[in-house]
C-alpha positions as CSV (number, residue, x, y, z in Angstrom):
1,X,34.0,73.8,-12.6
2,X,31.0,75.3,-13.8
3,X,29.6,74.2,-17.3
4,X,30.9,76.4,-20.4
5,X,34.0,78.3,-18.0
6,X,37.9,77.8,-19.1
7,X,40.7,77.6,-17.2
8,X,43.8,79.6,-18.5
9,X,46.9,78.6,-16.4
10,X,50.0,81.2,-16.9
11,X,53.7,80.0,-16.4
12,X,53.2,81.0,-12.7
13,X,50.6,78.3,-11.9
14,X,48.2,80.8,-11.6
15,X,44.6,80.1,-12.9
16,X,42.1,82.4,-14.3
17,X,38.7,81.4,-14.8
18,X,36.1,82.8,-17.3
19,X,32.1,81.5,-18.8
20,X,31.8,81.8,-22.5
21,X,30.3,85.8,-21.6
22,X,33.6,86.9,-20.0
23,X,36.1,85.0,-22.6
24,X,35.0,87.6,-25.6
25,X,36.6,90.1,-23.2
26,X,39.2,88.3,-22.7
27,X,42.6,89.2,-25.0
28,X,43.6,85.9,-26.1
29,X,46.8,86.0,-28.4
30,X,47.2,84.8,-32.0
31,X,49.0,82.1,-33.0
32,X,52.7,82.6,-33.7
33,X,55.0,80.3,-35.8
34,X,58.0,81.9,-34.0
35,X,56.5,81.0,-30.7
36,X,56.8,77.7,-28.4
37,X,53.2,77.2,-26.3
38,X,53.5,75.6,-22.9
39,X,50.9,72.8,-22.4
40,X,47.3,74.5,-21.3
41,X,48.2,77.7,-23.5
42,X,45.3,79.0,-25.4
43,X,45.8,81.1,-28.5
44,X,43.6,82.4,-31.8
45,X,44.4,81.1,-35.0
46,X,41.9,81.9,-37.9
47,X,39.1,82.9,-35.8
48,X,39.1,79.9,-33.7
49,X,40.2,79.9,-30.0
50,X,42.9,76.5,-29.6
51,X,44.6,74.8,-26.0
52,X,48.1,73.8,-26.2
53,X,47.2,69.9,-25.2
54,X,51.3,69.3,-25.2
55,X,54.3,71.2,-23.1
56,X,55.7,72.6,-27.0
57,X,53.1,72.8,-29.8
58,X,54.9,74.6,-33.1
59,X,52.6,73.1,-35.7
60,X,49.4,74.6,-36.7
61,X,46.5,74.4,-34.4
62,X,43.8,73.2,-37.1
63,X,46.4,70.9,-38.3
64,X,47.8,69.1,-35.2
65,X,46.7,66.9,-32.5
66,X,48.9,69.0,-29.8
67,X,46.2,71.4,-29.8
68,X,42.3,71.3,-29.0
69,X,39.2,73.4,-30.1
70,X,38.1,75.6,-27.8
71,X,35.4,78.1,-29.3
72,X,34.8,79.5,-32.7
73,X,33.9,83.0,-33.0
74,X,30.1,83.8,-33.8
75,X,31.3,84.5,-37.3
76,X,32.3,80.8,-38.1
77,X,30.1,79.5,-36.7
C-alpha cells in the first residue's frame, strides 16, 4: 500500500483503492442513524470522513470507539 491511499471494501470483498487526490472525488455517504455499517465501511459525518472499525457501528462516529478518523475536509482543518 502506498502512503496516504485507502482501501474501501464493499460487501462483495471487492477493494477499491484511492490517494488523498482521488478520495475528494470519491462519493462517500453520510452517516445515517437508521443504518447498520459493516466493519471497513467509511462514511461522512460533520465534515469528517470515519471507518467502521467494528462488523455494526450505530453510535456516532465522533463519539464512539467503533469508528476511526480518516480525513477532515480542508474546511476543518
Amino acid at each position: 500500500m502506498v502512503p496516504n491511499e485507502i482501501v474501501n471494501k464493499d460487501g462483495n470483498g471487492i477493494e477499491q483503492w484511492s490517494t488523498d487526490n482521488e478520495l475528494s472525488q470519491i462519493q462517500i455517504p453520510e452517516w445515517d442513524k437508521n443504518k447498520l455499517y459493516d466493519k471497513g465501511k467509511i462514511v461522512t459525518y460533520k465534515g469528517i470522513q470515519y471507518e467502521a472499525q467494528e462488523l455494526i457501528c450505530v453510535d456516532k462516529p465522533d463519539e464512539s470507539v467503533s469508528w476511526r478518523l480518516i480525513i477532515e475536509e480542508e474546511s476543518n482543518r
